[in-house]
PLY file of the C-alpha trace (Angstrom):
ply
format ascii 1.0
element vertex 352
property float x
property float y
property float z
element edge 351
property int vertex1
property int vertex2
end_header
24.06 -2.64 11.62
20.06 -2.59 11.50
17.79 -0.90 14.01
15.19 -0.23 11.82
11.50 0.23 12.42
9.94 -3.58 11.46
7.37 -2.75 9.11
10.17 -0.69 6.99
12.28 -3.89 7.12
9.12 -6.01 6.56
8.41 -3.74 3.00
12.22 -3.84 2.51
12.46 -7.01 1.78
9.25 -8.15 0.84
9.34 -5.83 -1.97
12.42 -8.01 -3.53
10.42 -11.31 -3.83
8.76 -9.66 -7.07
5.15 -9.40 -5.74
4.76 -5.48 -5.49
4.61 -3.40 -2.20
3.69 -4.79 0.78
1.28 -4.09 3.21
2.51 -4.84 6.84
-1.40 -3.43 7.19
-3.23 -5.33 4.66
-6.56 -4.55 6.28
-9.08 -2.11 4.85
-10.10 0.99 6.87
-12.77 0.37 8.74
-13.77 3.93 9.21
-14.63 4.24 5.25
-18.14 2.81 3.82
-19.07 -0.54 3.86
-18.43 -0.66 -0.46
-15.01 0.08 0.52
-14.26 -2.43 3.40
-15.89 -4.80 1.72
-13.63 -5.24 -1.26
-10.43 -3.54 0.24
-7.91 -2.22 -2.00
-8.89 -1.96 -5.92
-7.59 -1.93 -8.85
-7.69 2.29 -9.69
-7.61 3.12 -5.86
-5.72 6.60 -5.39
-3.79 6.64 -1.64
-1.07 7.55 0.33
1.19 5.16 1.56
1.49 5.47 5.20
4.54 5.76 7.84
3.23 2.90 9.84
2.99 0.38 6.66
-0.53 0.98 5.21
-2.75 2.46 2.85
-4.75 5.66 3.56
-7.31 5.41 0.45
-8.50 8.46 -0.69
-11.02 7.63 -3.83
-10.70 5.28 -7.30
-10.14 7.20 -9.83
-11.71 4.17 -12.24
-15.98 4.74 -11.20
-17.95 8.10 -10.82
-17.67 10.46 -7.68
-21.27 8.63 -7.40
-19.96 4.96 -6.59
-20.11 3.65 -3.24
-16.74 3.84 -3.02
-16.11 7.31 -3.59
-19.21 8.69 -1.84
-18.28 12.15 -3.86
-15.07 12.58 -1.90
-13.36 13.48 -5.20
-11.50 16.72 -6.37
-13.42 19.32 -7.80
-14.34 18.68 -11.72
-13.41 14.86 -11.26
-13.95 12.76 -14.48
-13.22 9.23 -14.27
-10.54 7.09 -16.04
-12.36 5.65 -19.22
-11.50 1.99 -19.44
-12.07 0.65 -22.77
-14.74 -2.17 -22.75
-14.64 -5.77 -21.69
-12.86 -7.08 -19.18
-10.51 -4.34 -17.62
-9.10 -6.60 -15.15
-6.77 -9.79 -15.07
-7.45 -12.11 -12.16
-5.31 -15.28 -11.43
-6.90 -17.32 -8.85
-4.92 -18.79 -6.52
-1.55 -17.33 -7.35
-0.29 -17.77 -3.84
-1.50 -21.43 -2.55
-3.10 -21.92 0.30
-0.72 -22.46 3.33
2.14 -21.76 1.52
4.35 -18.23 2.81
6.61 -15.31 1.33
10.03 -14.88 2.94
12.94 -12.77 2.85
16.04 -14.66 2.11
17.99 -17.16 4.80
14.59 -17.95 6.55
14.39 -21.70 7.18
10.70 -23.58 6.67
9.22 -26.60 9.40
6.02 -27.70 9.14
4.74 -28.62 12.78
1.34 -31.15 12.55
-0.40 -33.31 15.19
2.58 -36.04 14.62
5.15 -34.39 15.14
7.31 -31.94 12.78
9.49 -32.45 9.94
11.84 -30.20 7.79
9.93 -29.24 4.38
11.72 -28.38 1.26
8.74 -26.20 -0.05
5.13 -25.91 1.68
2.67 -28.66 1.34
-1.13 -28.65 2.77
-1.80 -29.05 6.65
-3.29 -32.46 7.49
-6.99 -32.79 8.34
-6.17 -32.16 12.02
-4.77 -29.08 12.15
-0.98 -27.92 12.20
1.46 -25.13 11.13
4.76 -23.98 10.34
7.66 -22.73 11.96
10.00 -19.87 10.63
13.60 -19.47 12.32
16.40 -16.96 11.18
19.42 -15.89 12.51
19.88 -12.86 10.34
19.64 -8.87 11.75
16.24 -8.41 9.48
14.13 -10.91 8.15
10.33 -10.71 6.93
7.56 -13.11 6.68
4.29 -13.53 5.33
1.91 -16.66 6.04
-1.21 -17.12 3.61
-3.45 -20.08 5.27
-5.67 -19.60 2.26
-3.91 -18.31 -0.43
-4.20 -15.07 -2.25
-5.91 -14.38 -5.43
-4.15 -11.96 -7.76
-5.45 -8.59 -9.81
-4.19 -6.37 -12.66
-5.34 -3.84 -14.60
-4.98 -4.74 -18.63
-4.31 -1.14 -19.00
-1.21 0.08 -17.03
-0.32 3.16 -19.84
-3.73 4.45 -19.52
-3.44 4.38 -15.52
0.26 6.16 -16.13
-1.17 8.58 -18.70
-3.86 9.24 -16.52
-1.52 9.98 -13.39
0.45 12.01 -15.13
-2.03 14.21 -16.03
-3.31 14.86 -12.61
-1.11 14.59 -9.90
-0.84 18.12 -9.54
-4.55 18.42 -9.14
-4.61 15.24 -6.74
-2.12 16.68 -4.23
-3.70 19.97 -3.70
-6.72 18.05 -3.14
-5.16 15.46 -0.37
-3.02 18.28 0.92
-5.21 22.03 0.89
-6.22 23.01 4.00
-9.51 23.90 2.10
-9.72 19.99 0.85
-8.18 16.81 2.76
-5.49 18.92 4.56
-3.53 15.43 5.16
-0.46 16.71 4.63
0.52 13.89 2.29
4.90 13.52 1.86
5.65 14.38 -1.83
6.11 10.79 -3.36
3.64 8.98 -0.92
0.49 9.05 -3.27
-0.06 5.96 -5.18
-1.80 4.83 -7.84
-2.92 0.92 -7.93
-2.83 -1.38 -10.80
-3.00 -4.33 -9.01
-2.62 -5.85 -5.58
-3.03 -9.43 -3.88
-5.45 -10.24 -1.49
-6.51 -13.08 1.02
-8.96 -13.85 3.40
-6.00 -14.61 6.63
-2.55 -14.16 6.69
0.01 -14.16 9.26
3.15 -11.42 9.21
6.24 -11.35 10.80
9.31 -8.57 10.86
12.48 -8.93 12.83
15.09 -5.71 13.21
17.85 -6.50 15.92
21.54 -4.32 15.58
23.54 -7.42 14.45
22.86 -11.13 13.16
22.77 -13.56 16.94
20.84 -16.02 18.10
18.11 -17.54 16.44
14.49 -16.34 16.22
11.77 -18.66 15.67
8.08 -17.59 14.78
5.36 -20.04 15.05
2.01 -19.72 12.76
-0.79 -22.06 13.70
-3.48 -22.91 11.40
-6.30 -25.16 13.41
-8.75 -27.76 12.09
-10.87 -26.41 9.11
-14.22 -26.90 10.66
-17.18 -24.58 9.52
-14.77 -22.94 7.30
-13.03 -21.55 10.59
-9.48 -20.75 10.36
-7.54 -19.51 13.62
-4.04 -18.47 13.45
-1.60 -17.85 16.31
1.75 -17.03 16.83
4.56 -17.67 19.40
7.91 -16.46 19.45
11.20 -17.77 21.25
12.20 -14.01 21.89
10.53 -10.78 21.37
13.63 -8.52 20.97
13.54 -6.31 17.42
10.54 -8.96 16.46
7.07 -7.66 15.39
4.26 -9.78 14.79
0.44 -8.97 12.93
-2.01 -11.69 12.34
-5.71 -11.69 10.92
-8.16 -12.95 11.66
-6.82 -11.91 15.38
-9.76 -13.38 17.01
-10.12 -17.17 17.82
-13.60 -17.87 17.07
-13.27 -15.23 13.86
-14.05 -16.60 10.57
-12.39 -15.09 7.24
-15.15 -14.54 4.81
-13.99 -11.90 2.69
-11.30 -11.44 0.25
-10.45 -8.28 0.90
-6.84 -8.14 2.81
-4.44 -6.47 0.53
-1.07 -8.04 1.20
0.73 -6.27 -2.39
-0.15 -3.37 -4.33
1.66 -2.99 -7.74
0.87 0.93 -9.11
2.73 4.20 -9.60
4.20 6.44 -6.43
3.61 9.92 -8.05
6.00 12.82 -6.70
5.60 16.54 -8.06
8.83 18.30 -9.06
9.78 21.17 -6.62
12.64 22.84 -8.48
12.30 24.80 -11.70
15.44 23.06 -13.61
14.29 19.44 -13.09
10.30 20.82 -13.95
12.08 22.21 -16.89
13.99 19.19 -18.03
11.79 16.30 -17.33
7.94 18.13 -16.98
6.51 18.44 -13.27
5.81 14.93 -12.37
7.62 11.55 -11.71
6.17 8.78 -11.50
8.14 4.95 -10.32
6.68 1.86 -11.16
6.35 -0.81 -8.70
5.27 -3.27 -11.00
5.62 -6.85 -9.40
9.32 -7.27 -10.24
12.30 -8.03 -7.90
14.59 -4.88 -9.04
11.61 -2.56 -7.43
12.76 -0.50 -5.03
11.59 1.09 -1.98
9.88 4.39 -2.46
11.28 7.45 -0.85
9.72 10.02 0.35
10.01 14.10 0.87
9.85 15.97 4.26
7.55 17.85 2.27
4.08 17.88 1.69
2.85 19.78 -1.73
0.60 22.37 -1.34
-0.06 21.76 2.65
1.41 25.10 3.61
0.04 28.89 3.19
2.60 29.04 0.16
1.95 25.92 -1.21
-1.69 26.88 -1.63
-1.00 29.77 -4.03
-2.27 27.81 -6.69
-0.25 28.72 -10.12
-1.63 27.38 -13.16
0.78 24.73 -14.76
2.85 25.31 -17.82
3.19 21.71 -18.53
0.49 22.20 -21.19
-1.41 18.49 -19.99
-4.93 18.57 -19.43
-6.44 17.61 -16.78
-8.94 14.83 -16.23
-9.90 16.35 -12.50
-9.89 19.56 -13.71
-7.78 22.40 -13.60
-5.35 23.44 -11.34
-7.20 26.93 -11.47
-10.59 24.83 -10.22
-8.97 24.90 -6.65
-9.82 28.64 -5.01
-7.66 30.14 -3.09
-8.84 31.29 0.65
-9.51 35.10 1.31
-6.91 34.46 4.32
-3.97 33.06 2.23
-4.76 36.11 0.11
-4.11 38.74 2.59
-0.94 36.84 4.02
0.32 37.70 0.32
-0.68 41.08 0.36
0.94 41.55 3.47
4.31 40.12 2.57
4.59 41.55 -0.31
3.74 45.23 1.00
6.27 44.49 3.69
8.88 43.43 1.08
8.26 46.67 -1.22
8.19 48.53 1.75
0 1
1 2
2 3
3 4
4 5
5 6
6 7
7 8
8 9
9 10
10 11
11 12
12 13
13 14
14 15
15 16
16 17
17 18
18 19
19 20
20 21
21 22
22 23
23 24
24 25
25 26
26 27
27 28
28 29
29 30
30 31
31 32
32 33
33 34
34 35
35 36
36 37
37 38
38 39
39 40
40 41
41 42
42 43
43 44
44 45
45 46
46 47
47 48
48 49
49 50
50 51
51 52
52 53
53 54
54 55
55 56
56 57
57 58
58 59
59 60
60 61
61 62
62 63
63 64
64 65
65 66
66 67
67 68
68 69
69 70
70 71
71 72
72 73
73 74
74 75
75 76
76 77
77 78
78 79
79 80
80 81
81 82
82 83
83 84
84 85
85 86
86 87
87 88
88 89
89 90
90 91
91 92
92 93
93 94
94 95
95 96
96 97
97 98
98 99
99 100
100 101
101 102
102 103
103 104
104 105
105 106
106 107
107 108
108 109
109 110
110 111
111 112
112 113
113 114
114 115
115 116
116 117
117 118
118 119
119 120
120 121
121 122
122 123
123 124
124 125
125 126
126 127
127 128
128 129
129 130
130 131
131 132
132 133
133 134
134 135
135 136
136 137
137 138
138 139
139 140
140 141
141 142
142 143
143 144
144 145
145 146
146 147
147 148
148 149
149 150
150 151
151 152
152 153
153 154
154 155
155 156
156 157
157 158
158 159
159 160
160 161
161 162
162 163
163 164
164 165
165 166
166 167
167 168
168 169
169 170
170 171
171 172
172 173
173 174
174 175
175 176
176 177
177 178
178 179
179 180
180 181
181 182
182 183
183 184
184 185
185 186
186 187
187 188
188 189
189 190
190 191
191 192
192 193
193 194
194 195
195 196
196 197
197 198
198 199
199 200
200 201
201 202
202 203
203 204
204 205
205 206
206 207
207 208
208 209
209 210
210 211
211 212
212 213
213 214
214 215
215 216
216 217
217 218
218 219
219 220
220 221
221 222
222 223
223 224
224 225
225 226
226 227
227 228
228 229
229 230
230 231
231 232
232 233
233 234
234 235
235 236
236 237
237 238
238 239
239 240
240 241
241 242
242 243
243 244
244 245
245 246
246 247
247 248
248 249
249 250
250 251
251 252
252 253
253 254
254 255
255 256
256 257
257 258
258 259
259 260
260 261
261 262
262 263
263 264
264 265
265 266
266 267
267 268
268 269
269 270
270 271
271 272
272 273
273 274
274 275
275 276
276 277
277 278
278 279
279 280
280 281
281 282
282 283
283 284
284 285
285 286
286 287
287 288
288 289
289 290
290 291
291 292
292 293
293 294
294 295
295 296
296 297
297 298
298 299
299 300
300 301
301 302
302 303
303 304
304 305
305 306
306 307
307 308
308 309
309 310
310 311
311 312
312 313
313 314
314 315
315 316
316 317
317 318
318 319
319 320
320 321
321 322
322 323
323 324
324 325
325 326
326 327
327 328
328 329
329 330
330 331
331 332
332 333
333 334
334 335
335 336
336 337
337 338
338 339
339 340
340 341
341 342
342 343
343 344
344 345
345 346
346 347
347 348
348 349
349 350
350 351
């Protein structure tokens, strides 16, 4: 039986068509600097991975606290990942064609055009005038994803000098997203994430359904009109909104797609920090999961904890893991006069 939230079913099964994680909020936050929205996510991009579906980007740890990007909203003592030189990056252009979708299984493909529809056994191109495709399922949770122009795909060349580097300083990176003297965002332990490469798109189209039982069926309808000016619309209709979520982009008719900068997968690291001394002990204080682009990925979970976000968690101890620190040392973090005296006091009272 399925209730669930539809952007958790929508990453559910998204994640097992081998792409990476998906974004059911591909789009860039448009409170950050124009550098940022520009591109979207990037390759070296440190975040937390969001309740609602998205990606709350914090800095990349790949260019200086300088960059654009960054803006010098970095930890204290931040030093950059050194890439070796040449081309860092892998692109493949056009790895999702245009008009052509992602599904979860045991969702049935129509294409709809001018003349009328007909049943498709894999996507093919829109004709000149405009037209679209239909998605219908019958099953409790389905997901979809429509690319009207394709996605272009990015990787870092480099993945064991991204995990190295993670490794290193995940300690470091959660007291600074979590510190009430830093970010204070009281990132879950296991929701920071590290990319090494996503897939992006100009427009796109998503779809989640989450209904108690499989029943009647649900149809989604993505229209794509005539290419004129390089204008792309999309719109959706739906034969029921019951447990059915829809996002599109762009959501504006007269809006026109220039950019590529819509993240719809991230591949990367999720990077949790070890709370209990045995497991520190026995496997060192971090773990880090791959989500790599395959279909055994699985969904990351996350604590009801956030690292360091409390008064305790701010007692900064230094780590006995013996790994240097590219961000610095855990010791480079103060700790408030306040949290100070809240130790004093309970330990007085415990002595006492």
């Amino acid at each position: 039986m399925s209730d669930q939230r539809t952007h958790v079913v929508y990453t559910k099964l998204l994640l097992r068509r081998g792409h990476g994680y998906p974004l059911w909020i591909p789009e860039p936050d448009y409170s950050l600097p124009d550098a940022y929205r520009d591109k979207g996510v990037s390759v070296g991009d440190l975040g937390i991975l969001t309740e609602d579906g998205g990606f709350d980007f914090l800095f990349n740890v790949c260019v200086e606290a300088d960059d654009l990007a960054n803006q010098g909203h970095v930890p204290p003592q931040f030093e950059p990942l050194r890439i070796p030189q040449g081309d860092p990056i892998r692109k493949v252009v056009s790895l999702h064609r245009k008009n052509s979708s992602v599904t979860s299984a045991h969702v049935s493909t129509t294409e709809i055009s001018v003349e009328g529809s007909a049943e498709l056994p894999a996507i093919s191109s829109f004709v000149a005038g405009g037209g679209g495709f239909e998605f219908s399922t019958s099953k409790a949770e389905a997901a979809i994803l429509m690319l009207p122009d394709g996605g272009n795909r990015y990787d870092t060349k480099h993945r064991s000098l991204f995990q190295q580097y993670a490794t290193e300083n995940a300690l470091s990176w959660y007291i600074y997203a979590n510190s009430l003297d830093h970010l204070a965002r009281q990132a879950p332990n296991g929701s920071l994430y590290l990319v090494t490469g996503c897939d992006k798109t100009r427009s796109w189209g998503a779809a989640a359904v989450s209904r108690p039982s499989e029943s009647h069926t649900i149809s989604f309808r993505f229209v794509v009109g005539p290419i004129m000016e390089g204008r792309i619309t999309l719109q959706t209709s739906c034969s029921t909104h019951i447990g059915a979520d829809t996002r599109i982009y762009p959501d504006h008719p007269d809006s026109t797609p220039q950019q590529d900068n819509q993240c719809i997968f991230m591949r990367g690291f999720t990077i949790t920090v070890r709370e209990k001394s045995l497991m520190k002990k026995l496997f060192g204080p971090v773990q880090l999961k791959a989500i790599g682009g395959s279909m055994r990925d699985a969904a990351p979970s996350f604590s009801s904890r956030s690292p360091y976000s409390s008064y305790y968690d701010n007692i900064v101890r230094p780590s006995s893991s013996g790994v240097p620190s590219s961000t610095g040392p855990t010791e480079d973090f103060d700790i408030p006069d306040y949290q100070v005296g809240i130790i004093f006091e309970m330990v007085f009272f415990f002595f006492c």
